[in-house]
N, C-alpha and C positions, 0 to 999 in steps of 0.2 A: 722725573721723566720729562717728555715732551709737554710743554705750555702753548698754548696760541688766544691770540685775544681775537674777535668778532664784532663789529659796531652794525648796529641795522636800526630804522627807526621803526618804529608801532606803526603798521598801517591799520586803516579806518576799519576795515572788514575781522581782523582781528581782537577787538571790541565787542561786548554783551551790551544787552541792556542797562546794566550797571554801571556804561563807559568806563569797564575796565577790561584787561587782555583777558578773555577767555582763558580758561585752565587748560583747551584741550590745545594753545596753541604754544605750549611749554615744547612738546616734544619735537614740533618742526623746528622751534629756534635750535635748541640743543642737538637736533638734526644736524641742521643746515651748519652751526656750528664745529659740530664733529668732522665732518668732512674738510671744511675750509682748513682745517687743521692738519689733517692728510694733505692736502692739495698742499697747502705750505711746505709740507717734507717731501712732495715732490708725486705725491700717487692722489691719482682720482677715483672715485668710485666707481667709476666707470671702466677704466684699466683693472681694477679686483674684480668688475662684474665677466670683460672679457678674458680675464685669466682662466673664470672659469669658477670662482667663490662669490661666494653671499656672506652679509655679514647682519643675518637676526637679531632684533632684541629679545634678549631672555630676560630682564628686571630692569626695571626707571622704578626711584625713588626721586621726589620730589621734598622740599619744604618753601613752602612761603613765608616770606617774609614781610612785603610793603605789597599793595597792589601799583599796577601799574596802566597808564591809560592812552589813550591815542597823540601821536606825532614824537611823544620820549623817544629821547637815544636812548638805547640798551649798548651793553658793550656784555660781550660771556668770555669770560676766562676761562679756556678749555685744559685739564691738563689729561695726559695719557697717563693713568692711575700706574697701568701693569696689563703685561699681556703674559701668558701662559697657558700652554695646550693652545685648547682650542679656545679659551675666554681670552675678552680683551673688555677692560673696565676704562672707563672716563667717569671724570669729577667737573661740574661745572659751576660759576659764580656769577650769576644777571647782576650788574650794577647799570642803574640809573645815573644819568646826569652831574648828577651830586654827591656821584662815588660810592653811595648806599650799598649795599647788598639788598636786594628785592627777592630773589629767588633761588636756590642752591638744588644741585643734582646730582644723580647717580648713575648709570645707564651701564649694564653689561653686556656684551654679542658674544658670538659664539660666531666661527667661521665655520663655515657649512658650506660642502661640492653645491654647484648652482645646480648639477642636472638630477640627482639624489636626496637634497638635503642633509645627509649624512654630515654629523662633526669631524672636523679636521683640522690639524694645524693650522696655525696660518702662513699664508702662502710666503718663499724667501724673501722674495722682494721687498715685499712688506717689511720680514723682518729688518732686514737690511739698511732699510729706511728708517725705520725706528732709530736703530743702533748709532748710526750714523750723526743723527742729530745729536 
């Protein structure tokens, strides 16, 4: 399927006492990820929020692998696992600097009406976009 890579450094706040990244700030990266990734095939979140969808997480799985600490480049390799019905699954790969693998991930949505929550397809365009690439 679709692949996108993402570079961002560690900032300070992102950091425990431990001077390593926080575990809760796994899922902004792979957020912020996820989207860049869309926005590269051409759709923002912003255009699916005003179409009228939402897109939930319903599971993230995570594995660690190396910790990671303030000012590192990260780079995540995003790929679009598979989308069907109303699920759409991403697989993600955090390397370090040094090419490492540090972190790997899993993350499933469900596209859901914004004004219901109700599951639904996802929307053509979307599809479209996908297809496309």
């Amino acid at each position: 399927m679709i692949e996108h890579q993402y570079s961002f450094r560690v900032m300070y706040p992102d950091t425990d006492q431990m001077g390593t990244v926080h575990h809760s700030n796994y899922a902004k990266y792979y957020e912020t990820a996820r989207w860049e990734l869309f926005r590269n095939i051409g759709i923002s979140y912003k255009s699916v929020e005003e179409a009228g969808y939402m897109l939930p997480v319903t599971r993230m799985t995570f594995r660690f692998v190396k910790t990671i600490g303030y000012d590192e480049l990260l780079t995540v390799k995003t790929t679009l696992k598979a989308i069907k019905g109303v699920r759409i699954w991403f697989i993600y790969k955090l390397y370090n600097e040094q090419n490492e693998l540090v972190n790997e991930a899993e993350t499933e949505l469900a596209f859901v009406k914004r004004d219901t929550w109700k599951p639904c397809a996802a929307p053509e365009f979307v599809l479209k976009a996908i297809n496309n690439e």
